[in-house]
N, C-alpha and C positions, 0 to 999 in steps of 0.2 A: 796458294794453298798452304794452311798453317801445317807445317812437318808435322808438329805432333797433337793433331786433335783431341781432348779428351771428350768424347761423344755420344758414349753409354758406360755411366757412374755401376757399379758396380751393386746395388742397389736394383738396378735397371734390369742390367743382366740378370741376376734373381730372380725378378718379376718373371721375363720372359721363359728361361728355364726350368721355374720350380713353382709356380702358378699361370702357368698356361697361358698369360698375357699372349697376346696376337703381336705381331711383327705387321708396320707399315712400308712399305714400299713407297717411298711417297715423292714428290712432283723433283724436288729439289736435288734428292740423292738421283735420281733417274735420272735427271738433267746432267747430273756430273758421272755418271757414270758413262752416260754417254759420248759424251766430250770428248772421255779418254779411249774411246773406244774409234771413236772417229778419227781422234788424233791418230792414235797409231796405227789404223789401216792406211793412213795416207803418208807417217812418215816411215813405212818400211819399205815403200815400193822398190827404192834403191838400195838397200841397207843391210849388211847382216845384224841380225837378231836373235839370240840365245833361243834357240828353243819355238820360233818362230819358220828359219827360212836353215836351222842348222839342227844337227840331233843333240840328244839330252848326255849333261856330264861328260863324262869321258870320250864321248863320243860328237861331240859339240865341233867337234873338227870337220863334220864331214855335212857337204852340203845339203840341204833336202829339194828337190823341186818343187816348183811352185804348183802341178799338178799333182804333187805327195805331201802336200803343207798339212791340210786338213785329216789326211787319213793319219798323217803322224800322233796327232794330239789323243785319236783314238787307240793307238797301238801306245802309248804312253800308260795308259788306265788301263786296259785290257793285262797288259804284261806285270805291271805293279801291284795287281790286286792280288796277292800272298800271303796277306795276314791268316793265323794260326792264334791257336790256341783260346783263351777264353772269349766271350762275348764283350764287348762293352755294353753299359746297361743304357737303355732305353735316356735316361737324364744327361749319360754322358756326349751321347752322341746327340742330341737336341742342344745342348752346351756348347759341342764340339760345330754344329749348325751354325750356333748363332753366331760363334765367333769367326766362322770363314763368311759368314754374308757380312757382320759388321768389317773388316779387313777387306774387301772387296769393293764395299759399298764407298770406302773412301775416297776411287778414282785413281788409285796410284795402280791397278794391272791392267786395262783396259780390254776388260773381257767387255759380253754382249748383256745389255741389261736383262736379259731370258733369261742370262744364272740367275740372279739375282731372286727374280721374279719366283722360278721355281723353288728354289731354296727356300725363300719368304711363303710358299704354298707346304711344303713338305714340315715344315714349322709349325707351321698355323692348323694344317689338317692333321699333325702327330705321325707324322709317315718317316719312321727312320730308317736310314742307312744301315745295314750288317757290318759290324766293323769288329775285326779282333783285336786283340789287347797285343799281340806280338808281329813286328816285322821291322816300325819303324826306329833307325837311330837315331832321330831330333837334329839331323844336318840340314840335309835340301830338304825342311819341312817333316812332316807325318808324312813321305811319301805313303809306305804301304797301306794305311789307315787314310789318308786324302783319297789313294787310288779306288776305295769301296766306296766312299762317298760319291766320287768323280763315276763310276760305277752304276750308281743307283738315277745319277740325275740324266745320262745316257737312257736309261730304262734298262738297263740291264742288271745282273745280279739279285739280290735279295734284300730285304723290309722288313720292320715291323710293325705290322697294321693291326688293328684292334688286337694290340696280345700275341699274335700270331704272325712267326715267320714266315713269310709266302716273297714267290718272286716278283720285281718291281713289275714288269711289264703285265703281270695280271692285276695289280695294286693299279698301277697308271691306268689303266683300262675302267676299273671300276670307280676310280674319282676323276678320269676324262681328262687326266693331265697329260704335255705332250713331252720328249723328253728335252734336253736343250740341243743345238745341232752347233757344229762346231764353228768359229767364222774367223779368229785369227791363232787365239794360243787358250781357251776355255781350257785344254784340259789340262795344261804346265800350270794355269793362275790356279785350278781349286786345288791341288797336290801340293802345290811349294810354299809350304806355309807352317808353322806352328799352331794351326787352330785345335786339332784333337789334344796336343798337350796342354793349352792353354781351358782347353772345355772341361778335361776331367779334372784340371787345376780348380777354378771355380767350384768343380760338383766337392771336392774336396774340402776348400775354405769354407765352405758354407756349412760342411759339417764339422768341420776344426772348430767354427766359431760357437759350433752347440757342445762341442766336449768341453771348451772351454766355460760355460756358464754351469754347466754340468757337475763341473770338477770344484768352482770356487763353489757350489751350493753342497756339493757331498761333502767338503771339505768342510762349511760351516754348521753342517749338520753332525759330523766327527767331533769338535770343537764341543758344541752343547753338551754331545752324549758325554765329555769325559769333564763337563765346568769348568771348560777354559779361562783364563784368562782375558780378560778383551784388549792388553792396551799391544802387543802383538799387530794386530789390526788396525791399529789406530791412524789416525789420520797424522797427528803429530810426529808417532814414529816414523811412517815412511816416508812421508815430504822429506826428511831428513836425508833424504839418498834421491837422483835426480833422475829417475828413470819412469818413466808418464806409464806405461804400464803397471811397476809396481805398487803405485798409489792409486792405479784405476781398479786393482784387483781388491784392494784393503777397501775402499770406499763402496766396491759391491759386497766385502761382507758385512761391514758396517749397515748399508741397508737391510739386508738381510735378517740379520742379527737383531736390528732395534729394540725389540720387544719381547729376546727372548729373556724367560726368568732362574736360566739355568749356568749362561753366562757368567762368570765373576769380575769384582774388580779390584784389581791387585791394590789400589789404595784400601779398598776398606779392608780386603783380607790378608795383607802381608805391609801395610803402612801405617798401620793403629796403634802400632807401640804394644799390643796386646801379646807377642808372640813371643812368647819366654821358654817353650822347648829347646833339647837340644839338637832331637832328630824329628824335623818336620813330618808330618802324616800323610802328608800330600805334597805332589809335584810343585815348587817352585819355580820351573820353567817346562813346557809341554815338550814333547819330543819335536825335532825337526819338521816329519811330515804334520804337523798340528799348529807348530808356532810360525816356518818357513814358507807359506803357503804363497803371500803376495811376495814373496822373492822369489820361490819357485816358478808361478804362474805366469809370474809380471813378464818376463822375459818371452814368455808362449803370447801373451797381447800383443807384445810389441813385436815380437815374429811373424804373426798372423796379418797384423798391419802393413807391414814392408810387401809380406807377398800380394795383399790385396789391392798395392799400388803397383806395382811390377805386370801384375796382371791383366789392371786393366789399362797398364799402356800399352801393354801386348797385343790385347784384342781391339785396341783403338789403332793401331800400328798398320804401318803395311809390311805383313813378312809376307816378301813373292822375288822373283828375280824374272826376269829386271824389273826395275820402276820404271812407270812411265810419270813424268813431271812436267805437268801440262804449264806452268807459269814457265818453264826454263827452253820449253818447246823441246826437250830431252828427252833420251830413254838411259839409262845408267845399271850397268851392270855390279851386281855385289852379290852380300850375303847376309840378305834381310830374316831368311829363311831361317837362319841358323837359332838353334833352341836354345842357346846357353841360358839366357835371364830366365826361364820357365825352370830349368831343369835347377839352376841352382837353387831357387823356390823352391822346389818339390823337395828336395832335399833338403832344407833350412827349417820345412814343415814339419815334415818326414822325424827329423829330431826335437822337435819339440814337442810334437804328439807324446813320440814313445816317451820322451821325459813325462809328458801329462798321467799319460798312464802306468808309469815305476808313480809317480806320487801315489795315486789311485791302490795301487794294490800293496806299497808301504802303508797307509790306511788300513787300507783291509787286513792285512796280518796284526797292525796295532788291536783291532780293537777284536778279532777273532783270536789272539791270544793270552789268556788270561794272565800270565805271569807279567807283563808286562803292563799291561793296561791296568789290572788288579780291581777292576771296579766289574766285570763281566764274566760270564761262564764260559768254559773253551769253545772256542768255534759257534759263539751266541748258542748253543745247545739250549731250546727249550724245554725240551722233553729230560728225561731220564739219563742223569752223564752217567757211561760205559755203553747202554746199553742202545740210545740215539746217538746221531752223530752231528745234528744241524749242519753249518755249511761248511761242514771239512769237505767232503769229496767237492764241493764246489771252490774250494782256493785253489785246489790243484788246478782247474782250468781254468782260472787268472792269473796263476803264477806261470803257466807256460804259456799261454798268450802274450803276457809279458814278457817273456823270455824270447819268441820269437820277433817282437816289435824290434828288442834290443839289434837282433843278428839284420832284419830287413835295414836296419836306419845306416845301415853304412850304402855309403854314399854310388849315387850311378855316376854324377855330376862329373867323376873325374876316371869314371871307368871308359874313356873312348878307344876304340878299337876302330881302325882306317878298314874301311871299305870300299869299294864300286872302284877299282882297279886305283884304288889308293885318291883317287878326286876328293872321295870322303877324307880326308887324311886326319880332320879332330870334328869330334862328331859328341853332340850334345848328349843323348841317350836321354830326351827331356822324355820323349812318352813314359819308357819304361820307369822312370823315376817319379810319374804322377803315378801311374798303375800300381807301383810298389807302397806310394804314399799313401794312395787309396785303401791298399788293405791294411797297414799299419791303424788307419783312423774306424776301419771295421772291428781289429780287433780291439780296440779301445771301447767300442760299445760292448765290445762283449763283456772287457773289467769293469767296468761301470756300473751293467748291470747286475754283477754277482757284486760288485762294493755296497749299490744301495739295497740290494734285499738283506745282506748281512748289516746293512744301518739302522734297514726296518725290524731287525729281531734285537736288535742292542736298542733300540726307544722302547720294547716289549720289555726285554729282562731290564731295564730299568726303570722301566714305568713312568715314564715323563712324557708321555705326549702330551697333555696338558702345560708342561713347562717350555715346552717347545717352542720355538716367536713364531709369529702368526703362518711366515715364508715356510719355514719348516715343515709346520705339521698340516700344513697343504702338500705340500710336496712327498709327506710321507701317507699320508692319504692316497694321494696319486700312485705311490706303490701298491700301495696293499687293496689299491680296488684291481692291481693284476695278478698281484703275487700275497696267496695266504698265508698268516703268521704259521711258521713252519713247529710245532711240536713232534708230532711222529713224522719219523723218514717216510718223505713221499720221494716220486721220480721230479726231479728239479729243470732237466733239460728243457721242458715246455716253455715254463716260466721265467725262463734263462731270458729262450730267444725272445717273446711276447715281451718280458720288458724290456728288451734291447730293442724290438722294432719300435717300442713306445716311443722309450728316449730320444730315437732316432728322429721320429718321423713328427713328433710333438707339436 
């Protein structure tokens, strides 16, 4: 068995979580699932085994019998299932699905191929698990968050079926599924694992990867509104520094940009020899958030990248304890389980979002205040200054959304606090640092979308959409068929969220 598979490209996992792609269960993985399952019914007859013929953690001292093996695994989930507080949403936990079937499916826990099966049916039918956002610390797995899973595949617990919370065993009944039944260690392999941190981690990169196109396109549309400069952007400037992100960011707004007619070029406008003032009338170099963009973003690429590799060897991974290592004829006891590579992602994210969105809403004060920008009306004010206000009451709710991004991005990664009579003694706290990362990238849509409606009213008071490059003034299209050019003060909150779910869900 190759240690480290890699056997669903990240691509893959998309498919199956974010377009409903179906999951196979097919000849090859059953074969090897099986194997392992076989093997270790037969090498534990004389042996102790974690969690198998002994109790869990702290408690792994004390023998179990062999007429209490099976009821153990159920009193495992029954007793863990604790989680509090918010829902996980519907994508997280089909995420958090796929990644304990794909972990499973490798052959390293030797559960019974019926998990498998089932999980693969609860996927395919849309039938999720109840799982809260609060219990687990990312050591021995998403215990709390595994245990509702582990939960739901018993029949027991709660679902969500068409929309609606209802409990499994009237679910099970009306799609005729049976639940799984226990035969060596089913309920220690679906709990002791990193799959819920590593599922919301995915639901999260996949939206990182949209603030980020998001952000290099607002950003090239700020650029136009104020006649930037192009060579900023340039290809030749950032090849000049050796980071593949920064020159991937530059080279999308070069696409971007081609064809706009609003764009400048410092040769012809500041290299013609023509320029005999003593106090230029115009910026000679744009401010930071306007000129620094592929240095600021470039590093969010190449951030985004690391974790989309970390991830999916995580979810190609076996986190379980123990392994069972059918080439070595072996069972090996460790700490596969342990979240740390997730949780430091989450956090690595986590800061480069919130950096994404301080870019984002230094934007938005750029070009919502006139004294500095000098080419626009306060607060893009179309209507009547004093007496409208355009989108002043809307920075205040970007600038403190920003402000909360800032306080969330300090780090879980290194917040471990020893628990379960200290066995936990360094403990990952990966869930809680996807959960936290998650909403840092929520609020981000929510800057985003008060940035480009105050975009859309600065291409109005300046009247350029026609000069706009072709990327552009599609995209500024794409606003304002949600969001109308604002003159009188209307109520803004509607259109807040409409285009945040736009942007979102695009």
């Amino acid at each position: 068995m190759n240690p480290n598979p890699i056997l669903m490209p990240f691509a893959d996992i998309e498919a199956v979580v974010f377009h409903q792609q179906p999951l196979a269960f097919d000849h090859e993985t059953k074969n090897q699932v099986q194997k392992s399952f076989d093997f270790l019914q037969s090498f534990i007859q004389d042996k102790i085994i974690y969690g198998v013929n002994t109790g869990f953690g702290p408690m792994a001292q004390y023998r179990i019998a062999d007429d209490q093996r099976l009821q153990l695994q159920y009193n495992l989930i029954r007793s863990h299932a604790t989680g509090q507080g918010n829902l996980l949403s519907p994508e997280m936990v089909r995420a958090s699905l796929v990644a304990r079937y794909n972990t499973l499916s490798l052959g390293y826990s030797g559960v019974h191929p019926s998990v498998l099966e089932l999980m693969k049916e609860l996927i395919n039918r849309e039938i999720y698990p109840v799982i809260f956002a609060h219990g687990g610390v990312g050591a021995s797995g998403d215990l709390v968050q595994l245990a509702h899973m582990a939960l739901s595949l018993i029949g027991e617990g709660e679902v969500w079926y068409k929309g609606e919370r209802q409990e499994t065993k009237k679910v099970f009944e009306l799609e005729k599924l049976s639940p799984i039944e226990m035969h060596i260690r089913e309920g220690l392999s679906i709990m002791n694992g990193t799959a819920v941190m590593s599922g919301i981690g995915v639901v999260n990169l996949h939206y990182a990867y949209k603030l980020l196109k998001l952000a290099i396109q607002a950003s090239c549309l700020v650029n136009e509104l104020v006649a930037a400069y192009d060579d900023h952007f340039s290809v030749e400037l950032n090849r000049a520094k050796l980071h593949e992100g920064q020159l991937w960011v530059a080279e999308q707004m070069q696409e971007f940009l081609h064809d706009s007619e609003n764009i400048r070029s410092r040769q012809a406008h500041l290299y013609s020899g023509q320029n005999t003032e003593e106090i230029f009338s115009v910026k000679v170099q744009e401010y930071y958030s306007l000129r620094c963009v592929p240095q600021i973003l470039g590093p969010v690429k190449d951030c985004l990248a690391g974790v989309e590799q970390i991830l999916v060897q995580e979810i190609n991974s076996a986190s379980d304890n123990p392994i069972v290592d059918l080439e070595q004829g072996q069972v090996y006891h460790g700490g596969n389980f342990h979240g740390d590579y997730v949780a430091f992602e989450m956090d690595k994210m986590k800061l480069a979002i919130t950096k994404l969105s301080m870019l984002m809403e230094r934007q938005l004060n750029y070009i919502l205040n006139s004294k500095i920008n000098e080419i626009l009306p306060p607060f893009v004010n179309l209507g009547k200054l004093g007496f409208n206000f355009g989108m002043q009451g809307a920075q205040f709710t970007a600038t403190s959304t920003t402000a909360e991004n800032q306080t969330l991005s300090n780090s879980m990664y290194i917040h471990s606090i020893p628990n379960n009579n200290d066995n936990q003694d360094v403990v990952s706290m990966g869930t809680n640092a996807a959960v936290i990362c998650n909403q840092v990238i929520e609020n981000t849509f929510e800057v985003l979308a008060i940035h480009l409606m105050s975009i859309a009213q600065a291409i109005e008071a300046r009247d350029l959409q026609r000069k706009l490059s072709t990327n552009s003034r599609k995209f500024y299209r794409e606003i304002r068929n949600i969001v109308p050019a604002v003159y009188d003060d209307i109520i803004l909150y509607p259109y807040i969220k409409q285009l945040k779910d736009y942007i979102k869900n695009a």
